[in-house]
VOBA-1610 file (N, C-alpha, C; in pm, whole numbers, padded with zeros to 5 digits, always signed):
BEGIN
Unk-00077+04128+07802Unk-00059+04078+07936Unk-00181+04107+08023Unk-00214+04202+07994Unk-00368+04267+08076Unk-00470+04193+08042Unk-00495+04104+07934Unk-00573+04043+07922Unk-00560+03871+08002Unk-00439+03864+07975Unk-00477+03745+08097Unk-00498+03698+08197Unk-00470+03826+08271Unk-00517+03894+08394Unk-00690+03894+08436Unk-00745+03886+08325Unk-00875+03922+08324Unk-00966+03769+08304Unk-00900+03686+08240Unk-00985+03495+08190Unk-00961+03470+08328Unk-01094+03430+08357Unk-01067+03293+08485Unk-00993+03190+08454Unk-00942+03172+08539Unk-00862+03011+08594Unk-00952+02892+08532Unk-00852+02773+08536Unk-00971+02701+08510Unk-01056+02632+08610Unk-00988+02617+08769Unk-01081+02613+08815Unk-01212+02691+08819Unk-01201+02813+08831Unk-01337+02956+08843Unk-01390+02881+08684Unk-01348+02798+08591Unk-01456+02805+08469Unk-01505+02664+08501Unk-01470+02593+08599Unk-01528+02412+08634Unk-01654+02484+08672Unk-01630+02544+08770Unk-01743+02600+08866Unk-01917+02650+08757Unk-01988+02588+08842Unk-02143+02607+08744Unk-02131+02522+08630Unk-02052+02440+08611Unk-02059+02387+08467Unk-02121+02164+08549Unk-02192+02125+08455Unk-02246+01966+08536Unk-02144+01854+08489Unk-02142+01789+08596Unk-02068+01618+08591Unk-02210+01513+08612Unk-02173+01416+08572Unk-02283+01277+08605Unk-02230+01211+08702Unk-02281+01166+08805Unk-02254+01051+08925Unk-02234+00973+08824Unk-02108+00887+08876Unk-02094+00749+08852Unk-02110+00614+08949Unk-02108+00676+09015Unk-02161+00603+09157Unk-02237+00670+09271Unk-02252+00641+09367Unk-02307+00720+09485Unk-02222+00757+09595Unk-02235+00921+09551Unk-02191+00996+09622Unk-02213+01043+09808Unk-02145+00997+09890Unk-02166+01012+10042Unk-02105+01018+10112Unk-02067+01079+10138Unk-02022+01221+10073Unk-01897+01213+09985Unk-01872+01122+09948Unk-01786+01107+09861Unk-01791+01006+09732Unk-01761+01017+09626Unk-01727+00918+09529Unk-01704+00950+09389Unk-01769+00930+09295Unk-01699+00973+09138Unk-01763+01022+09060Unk-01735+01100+09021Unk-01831+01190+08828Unk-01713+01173+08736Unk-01829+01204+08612Unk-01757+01186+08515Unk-01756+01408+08454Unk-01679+01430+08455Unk-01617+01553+08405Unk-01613+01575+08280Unk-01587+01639+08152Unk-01537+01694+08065Unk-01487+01533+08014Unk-01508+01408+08021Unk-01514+01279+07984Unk-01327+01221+08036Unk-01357+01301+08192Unk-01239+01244+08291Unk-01321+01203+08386Unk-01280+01066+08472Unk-01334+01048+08613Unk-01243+01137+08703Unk-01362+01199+08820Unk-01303+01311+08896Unk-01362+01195+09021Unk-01255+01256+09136Unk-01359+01221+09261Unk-01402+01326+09313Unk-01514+01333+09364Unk-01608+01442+09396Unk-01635+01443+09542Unk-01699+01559+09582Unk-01753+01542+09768Unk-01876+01603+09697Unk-02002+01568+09843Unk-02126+01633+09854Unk-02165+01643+09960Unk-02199+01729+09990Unk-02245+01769+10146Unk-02390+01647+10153Unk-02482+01640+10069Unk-02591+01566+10036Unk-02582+01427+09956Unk-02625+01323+10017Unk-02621+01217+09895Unk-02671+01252+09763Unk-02565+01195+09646Unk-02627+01206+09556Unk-02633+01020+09468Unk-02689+00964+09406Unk-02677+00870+09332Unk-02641+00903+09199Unk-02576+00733+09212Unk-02539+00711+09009Unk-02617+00760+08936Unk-02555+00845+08815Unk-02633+00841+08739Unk-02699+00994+08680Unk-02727+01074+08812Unk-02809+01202+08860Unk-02674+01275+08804Unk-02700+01443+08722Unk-02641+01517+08694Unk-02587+01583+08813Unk-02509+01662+08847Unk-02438+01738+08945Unk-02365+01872+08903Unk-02383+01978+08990Unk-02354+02102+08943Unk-02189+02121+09010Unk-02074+02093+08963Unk-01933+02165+09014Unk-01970+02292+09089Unk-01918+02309+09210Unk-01944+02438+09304Unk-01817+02466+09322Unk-01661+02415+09312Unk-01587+02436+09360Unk-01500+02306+09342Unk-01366+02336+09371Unk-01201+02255+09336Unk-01117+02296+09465Unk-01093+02140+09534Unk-01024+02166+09593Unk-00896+02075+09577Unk-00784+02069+09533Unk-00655+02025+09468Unk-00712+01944+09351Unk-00768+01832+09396Unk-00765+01730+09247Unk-00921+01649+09287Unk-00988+01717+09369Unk-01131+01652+09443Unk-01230+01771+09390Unk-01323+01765+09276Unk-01416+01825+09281Unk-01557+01852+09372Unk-01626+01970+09420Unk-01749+01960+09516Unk-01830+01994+09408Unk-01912+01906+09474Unk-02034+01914+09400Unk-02171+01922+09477Unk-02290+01962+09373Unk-02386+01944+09429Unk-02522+01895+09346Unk-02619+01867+09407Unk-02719+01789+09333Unk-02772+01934+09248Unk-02803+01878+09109Unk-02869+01988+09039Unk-03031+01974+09012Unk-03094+02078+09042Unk-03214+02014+09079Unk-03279+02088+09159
//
């Protein structure tokens, strides 16, 4: 039991891991995830295409940011 106490969530394991724009992001629009479409936010435009670093989950909307 103590040990499962101890694995991150799976959000805490999205986090630092990259998605691809599928469109352009401004601040909102889509990556592709773990080979799911997510919708994403970015504080920064990002375009189709450009890798993106997961920073964070908020219900079913991943944040992201430009990696780079």
């Amino acid at each position: 039991m103590a040990e499962a106490r101890r694995r991150p969530t799976y959000s805490a394991k999205m986090e630092e891991e990259v998605a691809e724009a599928m469109d352009r992001i401004d601040p909102r629009g889509h990556v592709m995830y773990n080979g799911e479409r997510w919708v994403a936010v970015s504080e920064e435009p990002i375009e189709a295409g450009e890798t993106v670093e997961v920073v964070g989950k908020e219900r079913m909307v991943l944040k992201v940011r430009g990696k780079g």
